[in-house]
mmCIF file of the N, C-alpha and C atoms, coordinates in Angstrom:
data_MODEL
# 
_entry.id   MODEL 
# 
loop_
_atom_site.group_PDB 
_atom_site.id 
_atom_site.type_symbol 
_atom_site.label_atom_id 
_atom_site.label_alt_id 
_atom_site.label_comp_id 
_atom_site.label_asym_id 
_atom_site.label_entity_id 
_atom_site.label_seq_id 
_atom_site.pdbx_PDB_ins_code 
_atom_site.Cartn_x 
_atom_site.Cartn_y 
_atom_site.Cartn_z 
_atom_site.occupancy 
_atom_site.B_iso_or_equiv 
_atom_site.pdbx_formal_charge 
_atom_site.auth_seq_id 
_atom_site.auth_comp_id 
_atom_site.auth_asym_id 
_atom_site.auth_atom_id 
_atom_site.pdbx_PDB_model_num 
ATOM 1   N N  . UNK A 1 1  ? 352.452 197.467 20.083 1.00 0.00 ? 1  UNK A N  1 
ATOM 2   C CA . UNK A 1 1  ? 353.598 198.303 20.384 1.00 0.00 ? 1  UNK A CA 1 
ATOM 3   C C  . UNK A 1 1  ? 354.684 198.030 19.335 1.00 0.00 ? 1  UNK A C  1 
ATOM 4   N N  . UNK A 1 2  ? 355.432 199.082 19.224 1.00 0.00 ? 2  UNK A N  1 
ATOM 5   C CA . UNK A 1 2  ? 356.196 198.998 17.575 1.00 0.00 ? 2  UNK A CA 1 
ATOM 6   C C  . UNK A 1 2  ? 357.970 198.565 18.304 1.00 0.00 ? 2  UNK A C  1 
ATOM 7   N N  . UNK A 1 3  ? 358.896 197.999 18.138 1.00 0.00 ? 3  UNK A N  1 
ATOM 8   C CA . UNK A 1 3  ? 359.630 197.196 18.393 1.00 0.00 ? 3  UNK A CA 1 
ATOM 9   C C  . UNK A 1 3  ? 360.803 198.397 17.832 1.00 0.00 ? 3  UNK A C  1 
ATOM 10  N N  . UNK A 1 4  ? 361.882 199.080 18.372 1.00 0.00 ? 4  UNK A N  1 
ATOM 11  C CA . UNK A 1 4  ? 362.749 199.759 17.397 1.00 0.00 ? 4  UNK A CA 1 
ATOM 12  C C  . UNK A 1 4  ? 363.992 198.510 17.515 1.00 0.00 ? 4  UNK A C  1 
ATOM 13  N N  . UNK A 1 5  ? 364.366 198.157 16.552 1.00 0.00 ? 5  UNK A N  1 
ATOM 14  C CA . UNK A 1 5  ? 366.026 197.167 16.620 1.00 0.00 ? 5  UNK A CA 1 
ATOM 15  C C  . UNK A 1 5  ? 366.975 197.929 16.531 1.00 0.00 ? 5  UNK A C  1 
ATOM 16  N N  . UNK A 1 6  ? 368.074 198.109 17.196 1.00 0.00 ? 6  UNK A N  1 
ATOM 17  C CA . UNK A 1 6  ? 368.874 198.631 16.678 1.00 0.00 ? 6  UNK A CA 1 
ATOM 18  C C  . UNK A 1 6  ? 370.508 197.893 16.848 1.00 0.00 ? 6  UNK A C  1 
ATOM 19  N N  . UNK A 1 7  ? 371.574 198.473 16.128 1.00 0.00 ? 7  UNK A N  1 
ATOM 20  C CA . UNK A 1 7  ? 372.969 197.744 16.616 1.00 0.00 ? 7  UNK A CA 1 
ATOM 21  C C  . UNK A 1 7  ? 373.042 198.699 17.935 1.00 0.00 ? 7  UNK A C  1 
ATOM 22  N N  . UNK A 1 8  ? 374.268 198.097 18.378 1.00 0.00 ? 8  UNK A N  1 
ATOM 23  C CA . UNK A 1 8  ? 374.578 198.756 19.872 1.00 0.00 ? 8  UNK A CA 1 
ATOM 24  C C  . UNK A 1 8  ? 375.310 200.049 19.299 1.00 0.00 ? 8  UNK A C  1 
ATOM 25  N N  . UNK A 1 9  ? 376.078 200.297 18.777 1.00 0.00 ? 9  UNK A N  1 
ATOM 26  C CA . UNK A 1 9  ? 376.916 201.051 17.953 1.00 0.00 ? 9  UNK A CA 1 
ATOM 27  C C  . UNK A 1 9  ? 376.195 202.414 17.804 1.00 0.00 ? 9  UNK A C  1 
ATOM 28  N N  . UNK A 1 10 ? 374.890 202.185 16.802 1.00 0.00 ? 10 UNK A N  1 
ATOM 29  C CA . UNK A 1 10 ? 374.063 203.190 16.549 1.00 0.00 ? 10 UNK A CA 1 
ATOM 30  C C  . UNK A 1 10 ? 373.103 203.573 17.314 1.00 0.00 ? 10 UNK A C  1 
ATOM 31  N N  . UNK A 1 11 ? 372.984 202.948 18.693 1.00 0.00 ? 11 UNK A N  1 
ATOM 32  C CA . UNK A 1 11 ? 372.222 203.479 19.375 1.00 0.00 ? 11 UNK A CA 1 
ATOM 33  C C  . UNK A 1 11 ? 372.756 204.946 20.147 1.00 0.00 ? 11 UNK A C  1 
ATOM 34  N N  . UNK A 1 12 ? 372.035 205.530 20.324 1.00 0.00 ? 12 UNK A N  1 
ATOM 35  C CA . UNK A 1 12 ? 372.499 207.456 21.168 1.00 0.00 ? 12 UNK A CA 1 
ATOM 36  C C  . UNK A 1 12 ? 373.347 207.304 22.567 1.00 0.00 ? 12 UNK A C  1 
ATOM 37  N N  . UNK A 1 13 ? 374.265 207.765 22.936 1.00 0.00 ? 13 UNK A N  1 
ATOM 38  C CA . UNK A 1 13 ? 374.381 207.705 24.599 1.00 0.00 ? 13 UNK A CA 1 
ATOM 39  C C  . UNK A 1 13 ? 373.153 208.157 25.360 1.00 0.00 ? 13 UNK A C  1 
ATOM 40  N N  . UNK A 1 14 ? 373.025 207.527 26.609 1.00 0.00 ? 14 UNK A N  1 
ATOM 41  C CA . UNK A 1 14 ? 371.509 207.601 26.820 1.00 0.00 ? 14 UNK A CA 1 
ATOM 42  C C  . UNK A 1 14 ? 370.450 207.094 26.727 1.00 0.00 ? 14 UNK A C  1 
ATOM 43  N N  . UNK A 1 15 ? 370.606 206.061 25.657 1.00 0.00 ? 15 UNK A N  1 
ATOM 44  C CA . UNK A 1 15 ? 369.790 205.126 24.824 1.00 0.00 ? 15 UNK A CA 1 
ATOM 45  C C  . UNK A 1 15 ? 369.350 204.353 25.888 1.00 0.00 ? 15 UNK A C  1 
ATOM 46  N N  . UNK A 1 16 ? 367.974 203.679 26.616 1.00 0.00 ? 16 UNK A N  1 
ATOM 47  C CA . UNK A 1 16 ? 367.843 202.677 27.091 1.00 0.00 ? 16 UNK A CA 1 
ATOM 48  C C  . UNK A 1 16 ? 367.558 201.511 26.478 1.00 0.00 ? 16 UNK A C  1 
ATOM 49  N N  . UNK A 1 17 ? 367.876 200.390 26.889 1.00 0.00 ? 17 UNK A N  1 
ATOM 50  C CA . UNK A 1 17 ? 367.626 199.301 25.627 1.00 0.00 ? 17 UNK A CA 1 
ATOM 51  C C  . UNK A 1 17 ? 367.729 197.592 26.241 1.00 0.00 ? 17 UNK A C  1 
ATOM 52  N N  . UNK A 1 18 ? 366.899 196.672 25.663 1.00 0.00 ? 18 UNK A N  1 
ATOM 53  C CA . UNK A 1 18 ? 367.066 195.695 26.187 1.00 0.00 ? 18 UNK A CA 1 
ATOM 54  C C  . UNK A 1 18 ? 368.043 194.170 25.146 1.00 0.00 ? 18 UNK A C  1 
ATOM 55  N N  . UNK A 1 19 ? 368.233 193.770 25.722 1.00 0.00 ? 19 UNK A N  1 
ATOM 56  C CA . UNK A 1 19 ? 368.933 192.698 25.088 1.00 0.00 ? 19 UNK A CA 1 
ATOM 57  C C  . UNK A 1 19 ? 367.670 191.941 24.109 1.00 0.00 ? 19 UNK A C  1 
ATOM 58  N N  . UNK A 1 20 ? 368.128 191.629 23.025 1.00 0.00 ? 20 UNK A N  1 
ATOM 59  C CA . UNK A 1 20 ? 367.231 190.724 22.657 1.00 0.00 ? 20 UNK A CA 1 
ATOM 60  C C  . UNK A 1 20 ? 367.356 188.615 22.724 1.00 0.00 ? 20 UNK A C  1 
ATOM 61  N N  . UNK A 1 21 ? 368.565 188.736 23.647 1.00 0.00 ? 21 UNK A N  1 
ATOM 62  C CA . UNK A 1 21 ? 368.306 187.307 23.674 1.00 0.00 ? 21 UNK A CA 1 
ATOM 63  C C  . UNK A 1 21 ? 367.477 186.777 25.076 1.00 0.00 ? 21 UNK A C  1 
ATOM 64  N N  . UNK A 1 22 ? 366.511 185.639 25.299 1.00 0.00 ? 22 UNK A N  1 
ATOM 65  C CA . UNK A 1 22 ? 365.724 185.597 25.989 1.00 0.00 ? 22 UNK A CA 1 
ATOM 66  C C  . UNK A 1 22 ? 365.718 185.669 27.418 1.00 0.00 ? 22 UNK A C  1 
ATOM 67  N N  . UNK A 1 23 ? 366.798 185.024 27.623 1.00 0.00 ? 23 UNK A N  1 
ATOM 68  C CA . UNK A 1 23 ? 367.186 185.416 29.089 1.00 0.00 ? 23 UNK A CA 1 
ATOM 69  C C  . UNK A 1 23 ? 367.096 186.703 29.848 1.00 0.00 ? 23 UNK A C  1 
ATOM 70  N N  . UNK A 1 24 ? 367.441 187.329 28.827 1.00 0.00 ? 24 UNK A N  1 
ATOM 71  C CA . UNK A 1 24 ? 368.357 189.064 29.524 1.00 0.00 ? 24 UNK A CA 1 
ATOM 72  C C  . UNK A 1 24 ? 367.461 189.654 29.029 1.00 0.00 ? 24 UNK A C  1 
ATOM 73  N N  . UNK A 1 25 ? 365.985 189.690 28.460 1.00 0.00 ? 25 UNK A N  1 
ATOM 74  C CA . UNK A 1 25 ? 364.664 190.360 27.749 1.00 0.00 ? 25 UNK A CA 1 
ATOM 75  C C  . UNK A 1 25 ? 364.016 191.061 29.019 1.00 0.00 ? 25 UNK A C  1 
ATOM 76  N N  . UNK A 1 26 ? 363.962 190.738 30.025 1.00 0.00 ? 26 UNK A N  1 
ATOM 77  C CA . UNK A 1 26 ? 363.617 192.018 31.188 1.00 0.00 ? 26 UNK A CA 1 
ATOM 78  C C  . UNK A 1 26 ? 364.082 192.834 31.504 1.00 0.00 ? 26 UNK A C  1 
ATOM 79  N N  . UNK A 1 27 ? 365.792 192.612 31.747 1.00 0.00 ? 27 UNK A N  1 
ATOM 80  C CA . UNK A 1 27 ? 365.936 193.810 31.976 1.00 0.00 ? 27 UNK A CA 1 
ATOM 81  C C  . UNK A 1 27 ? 366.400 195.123 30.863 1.00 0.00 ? 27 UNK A C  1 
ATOM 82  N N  . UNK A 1 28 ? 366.591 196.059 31.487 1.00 0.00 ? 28 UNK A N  1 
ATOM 83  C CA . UNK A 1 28 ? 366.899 197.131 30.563 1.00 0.00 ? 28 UNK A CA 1 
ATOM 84  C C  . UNK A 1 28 ? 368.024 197.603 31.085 1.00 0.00 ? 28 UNK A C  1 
ATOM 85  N N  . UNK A 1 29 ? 368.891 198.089 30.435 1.00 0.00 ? 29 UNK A N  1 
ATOM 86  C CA . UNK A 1 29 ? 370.369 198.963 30.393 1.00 0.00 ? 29 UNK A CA 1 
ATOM 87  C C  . UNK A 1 29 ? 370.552 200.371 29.696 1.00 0.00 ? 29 UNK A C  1 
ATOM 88  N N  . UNK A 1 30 ? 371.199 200.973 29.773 1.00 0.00 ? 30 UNK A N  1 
ATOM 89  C CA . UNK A 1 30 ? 371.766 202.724 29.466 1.00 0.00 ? 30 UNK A CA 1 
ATOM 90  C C  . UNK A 1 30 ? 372.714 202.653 29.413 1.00 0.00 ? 30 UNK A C  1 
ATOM 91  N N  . UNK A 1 31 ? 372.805 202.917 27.417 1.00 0.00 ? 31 UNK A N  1 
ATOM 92  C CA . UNK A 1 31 ? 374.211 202.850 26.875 1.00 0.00 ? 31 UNK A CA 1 
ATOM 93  C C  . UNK A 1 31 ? 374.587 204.539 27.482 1.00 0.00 ? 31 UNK A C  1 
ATOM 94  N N  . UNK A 1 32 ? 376.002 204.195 28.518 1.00 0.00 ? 32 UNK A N  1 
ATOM 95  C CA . UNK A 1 32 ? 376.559 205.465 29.073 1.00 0.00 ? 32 UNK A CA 1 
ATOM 96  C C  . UNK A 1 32 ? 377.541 205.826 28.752 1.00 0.00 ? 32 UNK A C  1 
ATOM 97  N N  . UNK A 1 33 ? 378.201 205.270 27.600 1.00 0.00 ? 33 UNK A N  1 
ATOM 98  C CA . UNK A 1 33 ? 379.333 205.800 27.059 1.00 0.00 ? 33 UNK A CA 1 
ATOM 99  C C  . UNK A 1 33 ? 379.677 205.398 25.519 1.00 0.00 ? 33 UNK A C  1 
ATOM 100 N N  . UNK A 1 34 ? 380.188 205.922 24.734 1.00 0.00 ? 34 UNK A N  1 
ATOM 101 C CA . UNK A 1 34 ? 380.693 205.914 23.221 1.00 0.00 ? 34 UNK A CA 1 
ATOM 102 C C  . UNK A 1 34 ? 381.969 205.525 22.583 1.00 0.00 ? 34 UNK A C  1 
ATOM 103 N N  . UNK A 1 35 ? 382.799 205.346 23.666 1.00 0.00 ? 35 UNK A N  1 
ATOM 104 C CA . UNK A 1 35 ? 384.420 204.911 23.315 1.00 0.00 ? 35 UNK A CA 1 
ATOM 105 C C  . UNK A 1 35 ? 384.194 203.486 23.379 1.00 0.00 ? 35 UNK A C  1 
ATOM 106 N N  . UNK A 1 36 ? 385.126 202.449 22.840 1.00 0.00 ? 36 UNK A N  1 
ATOM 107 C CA . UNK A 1 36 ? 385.522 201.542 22.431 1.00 0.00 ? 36 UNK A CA 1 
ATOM 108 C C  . UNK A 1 36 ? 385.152 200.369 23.439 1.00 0.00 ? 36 UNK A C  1 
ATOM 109 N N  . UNK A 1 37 ? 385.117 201.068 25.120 1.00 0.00 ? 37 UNK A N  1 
ATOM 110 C CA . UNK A 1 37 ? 385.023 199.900 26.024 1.00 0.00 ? 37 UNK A CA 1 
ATOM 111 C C  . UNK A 1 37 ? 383.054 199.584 26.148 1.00 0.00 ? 37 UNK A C  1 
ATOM 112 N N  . UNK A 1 38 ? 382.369 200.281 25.586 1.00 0.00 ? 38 UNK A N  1 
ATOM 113 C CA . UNK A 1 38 ? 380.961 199.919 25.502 1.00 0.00 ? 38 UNK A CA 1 
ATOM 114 C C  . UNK A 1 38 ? 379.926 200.199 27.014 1.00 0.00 ? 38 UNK A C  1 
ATOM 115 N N  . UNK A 1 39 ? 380.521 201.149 27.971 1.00 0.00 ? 39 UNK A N  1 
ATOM 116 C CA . UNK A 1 39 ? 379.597 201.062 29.367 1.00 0.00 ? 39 UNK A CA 1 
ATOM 117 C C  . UNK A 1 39 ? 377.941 201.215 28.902 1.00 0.00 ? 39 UNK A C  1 
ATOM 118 N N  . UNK A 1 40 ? 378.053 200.006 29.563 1.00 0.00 ? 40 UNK A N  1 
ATOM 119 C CA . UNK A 1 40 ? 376.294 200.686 30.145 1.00 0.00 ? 40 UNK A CA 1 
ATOM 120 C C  . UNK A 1 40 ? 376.234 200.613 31.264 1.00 0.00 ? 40 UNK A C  1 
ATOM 121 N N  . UNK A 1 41 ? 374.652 200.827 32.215 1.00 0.00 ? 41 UNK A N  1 
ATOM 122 C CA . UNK A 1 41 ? 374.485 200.580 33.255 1.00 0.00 ? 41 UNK A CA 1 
ATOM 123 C C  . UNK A 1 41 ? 373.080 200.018 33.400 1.00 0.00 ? 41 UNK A C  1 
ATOM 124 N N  . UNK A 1 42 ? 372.792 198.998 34.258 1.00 0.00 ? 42 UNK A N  1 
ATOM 125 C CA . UNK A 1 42 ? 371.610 198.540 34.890 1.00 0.00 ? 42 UNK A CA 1 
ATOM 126 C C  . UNK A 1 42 ? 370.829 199.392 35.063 1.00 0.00 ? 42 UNK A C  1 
ATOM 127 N N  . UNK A 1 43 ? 369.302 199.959 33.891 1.00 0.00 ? 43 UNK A N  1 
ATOM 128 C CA . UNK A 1 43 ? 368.384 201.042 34.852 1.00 0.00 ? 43 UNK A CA 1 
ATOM 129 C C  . UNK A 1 43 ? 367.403 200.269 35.778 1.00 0.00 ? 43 UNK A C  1 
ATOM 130 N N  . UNK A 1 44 ? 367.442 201.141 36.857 1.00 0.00 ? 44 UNK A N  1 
ATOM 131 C CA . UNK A 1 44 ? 366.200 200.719 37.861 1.00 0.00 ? 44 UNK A CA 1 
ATOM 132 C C  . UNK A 1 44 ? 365.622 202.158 38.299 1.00 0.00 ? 44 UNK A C  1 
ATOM 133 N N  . UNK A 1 45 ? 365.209 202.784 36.810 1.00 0.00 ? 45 UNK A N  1 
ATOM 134 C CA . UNK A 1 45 ? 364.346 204.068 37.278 1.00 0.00 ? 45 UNK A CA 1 
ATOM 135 C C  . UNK A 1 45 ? 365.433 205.538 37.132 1.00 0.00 ? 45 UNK A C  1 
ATOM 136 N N  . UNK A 1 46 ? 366.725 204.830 37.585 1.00 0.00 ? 46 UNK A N  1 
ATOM 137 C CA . UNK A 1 46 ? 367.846 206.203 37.750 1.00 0.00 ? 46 UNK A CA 1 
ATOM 138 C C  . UNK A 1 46 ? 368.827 205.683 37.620 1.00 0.00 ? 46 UNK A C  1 
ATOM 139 N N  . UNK A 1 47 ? 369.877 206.187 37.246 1.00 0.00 ? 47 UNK A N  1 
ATOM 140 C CA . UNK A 1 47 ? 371.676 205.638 36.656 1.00 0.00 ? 47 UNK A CA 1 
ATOM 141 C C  . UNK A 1 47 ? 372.282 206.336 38.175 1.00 0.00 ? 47 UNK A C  1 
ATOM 142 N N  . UNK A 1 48 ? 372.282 205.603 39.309 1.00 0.00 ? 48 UNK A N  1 
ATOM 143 C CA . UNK A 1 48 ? 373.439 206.028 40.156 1.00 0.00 ? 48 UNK A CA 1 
ATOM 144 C C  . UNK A 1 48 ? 374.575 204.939 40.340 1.00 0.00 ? 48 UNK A C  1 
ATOM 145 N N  . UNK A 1 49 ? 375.679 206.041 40.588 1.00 0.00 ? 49 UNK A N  1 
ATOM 146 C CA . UNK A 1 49 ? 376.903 205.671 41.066 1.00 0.00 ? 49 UNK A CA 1 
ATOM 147 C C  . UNK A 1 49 ? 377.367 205.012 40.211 1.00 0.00 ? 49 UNK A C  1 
ATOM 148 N N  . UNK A 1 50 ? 379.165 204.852 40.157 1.00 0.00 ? 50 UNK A N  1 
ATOM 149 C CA . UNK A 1 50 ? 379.767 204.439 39.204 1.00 0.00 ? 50 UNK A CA 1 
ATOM 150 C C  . UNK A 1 50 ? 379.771 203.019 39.357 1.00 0.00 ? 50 UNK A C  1 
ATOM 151 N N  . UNK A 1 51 ? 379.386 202.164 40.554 1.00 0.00 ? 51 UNK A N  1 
ATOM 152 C CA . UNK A 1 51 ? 379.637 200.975 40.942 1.00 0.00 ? 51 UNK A CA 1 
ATOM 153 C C  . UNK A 1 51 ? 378.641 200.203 40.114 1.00 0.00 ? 51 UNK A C  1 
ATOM 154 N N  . UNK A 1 52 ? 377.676 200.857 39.268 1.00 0.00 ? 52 UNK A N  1 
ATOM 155 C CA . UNK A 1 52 ? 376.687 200.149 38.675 1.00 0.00 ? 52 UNK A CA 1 
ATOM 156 C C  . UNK A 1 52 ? 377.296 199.751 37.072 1.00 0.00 ? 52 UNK A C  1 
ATOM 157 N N  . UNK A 1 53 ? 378.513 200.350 36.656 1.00 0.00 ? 53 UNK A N  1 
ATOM 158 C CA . UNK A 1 53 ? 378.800 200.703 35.295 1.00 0.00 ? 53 UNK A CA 1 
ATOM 159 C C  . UNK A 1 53 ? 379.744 199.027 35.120 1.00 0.00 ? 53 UNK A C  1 
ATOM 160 N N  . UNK A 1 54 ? 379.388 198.781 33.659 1.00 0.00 ? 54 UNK A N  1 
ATOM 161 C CA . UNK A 1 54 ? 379.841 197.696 33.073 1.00 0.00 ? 54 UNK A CA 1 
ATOM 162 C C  . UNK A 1 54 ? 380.041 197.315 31.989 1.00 0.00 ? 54 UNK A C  1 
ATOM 163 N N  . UNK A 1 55 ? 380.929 196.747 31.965 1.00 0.00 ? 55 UNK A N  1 
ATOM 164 C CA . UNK A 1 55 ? 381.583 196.492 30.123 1.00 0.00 ? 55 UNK A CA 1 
ATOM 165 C C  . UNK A 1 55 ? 381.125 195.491 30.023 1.00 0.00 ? 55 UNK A C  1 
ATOM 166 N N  . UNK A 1 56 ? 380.628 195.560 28.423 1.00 0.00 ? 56 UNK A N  1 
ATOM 167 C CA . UNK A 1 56 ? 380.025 194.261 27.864 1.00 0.00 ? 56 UNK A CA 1 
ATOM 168 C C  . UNK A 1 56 ? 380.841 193.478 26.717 1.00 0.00 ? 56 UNK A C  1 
ATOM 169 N N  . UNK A 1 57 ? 381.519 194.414 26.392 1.00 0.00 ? 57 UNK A N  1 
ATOM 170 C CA . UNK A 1 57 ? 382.327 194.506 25.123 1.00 0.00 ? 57 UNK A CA 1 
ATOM 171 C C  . UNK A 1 57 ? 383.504 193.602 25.301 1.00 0.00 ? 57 UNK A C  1 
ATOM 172 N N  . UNK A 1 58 ? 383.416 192.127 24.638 1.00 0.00 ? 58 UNK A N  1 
ATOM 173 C CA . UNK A 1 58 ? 384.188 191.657 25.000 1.00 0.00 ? 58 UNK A CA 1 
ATOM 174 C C  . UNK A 1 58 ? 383.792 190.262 25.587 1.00 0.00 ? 58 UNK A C  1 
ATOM 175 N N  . UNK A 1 59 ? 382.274 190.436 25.923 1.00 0.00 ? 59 UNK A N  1 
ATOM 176 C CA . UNK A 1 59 ? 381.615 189.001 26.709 1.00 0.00 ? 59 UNK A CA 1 
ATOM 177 C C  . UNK A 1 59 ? 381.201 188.967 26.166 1.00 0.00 ? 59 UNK A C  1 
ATOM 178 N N  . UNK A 1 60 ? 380.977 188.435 24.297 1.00 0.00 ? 60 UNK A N  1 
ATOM 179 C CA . UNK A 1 60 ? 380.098 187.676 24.076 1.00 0.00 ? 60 UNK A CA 1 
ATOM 180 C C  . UNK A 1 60 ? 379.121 188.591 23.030 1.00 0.00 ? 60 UNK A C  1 
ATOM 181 N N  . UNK A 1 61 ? 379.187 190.038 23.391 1.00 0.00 ? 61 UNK A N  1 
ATOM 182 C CA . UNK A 1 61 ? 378.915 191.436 22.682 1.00 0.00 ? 61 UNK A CA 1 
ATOM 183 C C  . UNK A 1 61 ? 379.427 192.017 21.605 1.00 0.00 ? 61 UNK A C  1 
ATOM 184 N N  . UNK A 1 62 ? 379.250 192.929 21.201 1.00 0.00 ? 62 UNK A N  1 
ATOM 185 C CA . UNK A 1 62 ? 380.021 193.773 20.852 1.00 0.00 ? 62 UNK A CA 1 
ATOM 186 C C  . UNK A 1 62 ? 379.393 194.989 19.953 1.00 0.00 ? 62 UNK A C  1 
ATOM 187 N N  . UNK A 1 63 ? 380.122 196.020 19.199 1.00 0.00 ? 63 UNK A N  1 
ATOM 188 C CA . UNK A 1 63 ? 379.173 196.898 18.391 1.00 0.00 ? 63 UNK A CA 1 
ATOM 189 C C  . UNK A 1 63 ? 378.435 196.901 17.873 1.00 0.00 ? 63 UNK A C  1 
ATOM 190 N N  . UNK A 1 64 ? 378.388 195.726 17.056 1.00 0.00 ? 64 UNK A N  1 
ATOM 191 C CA . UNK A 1 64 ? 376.853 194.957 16.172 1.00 0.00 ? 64 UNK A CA 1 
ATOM 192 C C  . UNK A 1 64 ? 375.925 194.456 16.962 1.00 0.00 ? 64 UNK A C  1 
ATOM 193 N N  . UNK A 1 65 ? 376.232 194.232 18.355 1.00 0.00 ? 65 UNK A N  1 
ATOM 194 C CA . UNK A 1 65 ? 374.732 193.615 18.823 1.00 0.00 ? 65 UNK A CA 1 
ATOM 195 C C  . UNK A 1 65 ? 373.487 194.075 18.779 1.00 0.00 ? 65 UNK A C  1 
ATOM 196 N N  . UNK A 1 66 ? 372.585 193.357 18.155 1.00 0.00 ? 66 UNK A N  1 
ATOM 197 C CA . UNK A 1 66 ? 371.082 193.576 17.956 1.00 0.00 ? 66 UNK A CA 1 
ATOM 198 C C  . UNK A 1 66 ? 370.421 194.058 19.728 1.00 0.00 ? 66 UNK A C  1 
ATOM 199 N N  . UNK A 1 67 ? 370.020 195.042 19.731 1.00 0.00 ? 67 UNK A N  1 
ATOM 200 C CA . UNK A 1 67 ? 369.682 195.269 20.896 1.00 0.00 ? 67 UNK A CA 1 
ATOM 201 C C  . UNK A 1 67 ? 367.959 196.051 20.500 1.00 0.00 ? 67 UNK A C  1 
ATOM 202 N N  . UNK A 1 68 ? 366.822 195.900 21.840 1.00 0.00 ? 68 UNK A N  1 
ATOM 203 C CA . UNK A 1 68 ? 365.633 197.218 21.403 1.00 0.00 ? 68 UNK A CA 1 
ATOM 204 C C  . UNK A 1 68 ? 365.524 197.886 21.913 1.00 0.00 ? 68 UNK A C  1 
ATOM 205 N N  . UNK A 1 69 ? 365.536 199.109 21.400 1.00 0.00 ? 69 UNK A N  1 
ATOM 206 C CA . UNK A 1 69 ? 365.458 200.362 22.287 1.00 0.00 ? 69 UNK A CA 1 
ATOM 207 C C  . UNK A 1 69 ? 364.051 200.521 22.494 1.00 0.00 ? 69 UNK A C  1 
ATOM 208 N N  . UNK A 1 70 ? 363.725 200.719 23.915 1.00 0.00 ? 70 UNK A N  1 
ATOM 209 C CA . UNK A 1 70 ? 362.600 201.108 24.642 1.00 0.00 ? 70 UNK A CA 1 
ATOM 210 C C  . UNK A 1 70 ? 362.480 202.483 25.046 1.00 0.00 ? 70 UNK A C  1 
# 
């Protein structure tokens, strides 16, 4: 299976994608927004409700993070 890397930045809204550091390598997230604060959300199959949405930007993250899109 072919691996895409990408920064967080250049990934699409919509993008699903996993962290590449080892811990956080299961799950997957959906970059859901493009402005400055960075939302994604936890997928589990479907993006509901706003209570799922979260900034990363700022913990440790940021536009350059190496992330793979799945």
């Amino acid at each position: 299976m072919c691996q895409m890397i990408s920064s967080f930045k250049d990934a699409p809204v919509g993008a699903r994608f996993k962290f590449l550091e080892e811990d956080l390598r299961e799950e997957v997230w959906v970059k859901i927004h493009a402005n400055n604060d960075g939302l994604i959300v936890q997928w589990n199959g479907n993006v509901i409700g706003h209570q799922d949405y979260c900034c990363w930007i700022g913990d440790g993250y940021d536009f350059d993070t190496k992330i793979e899109l799945v």
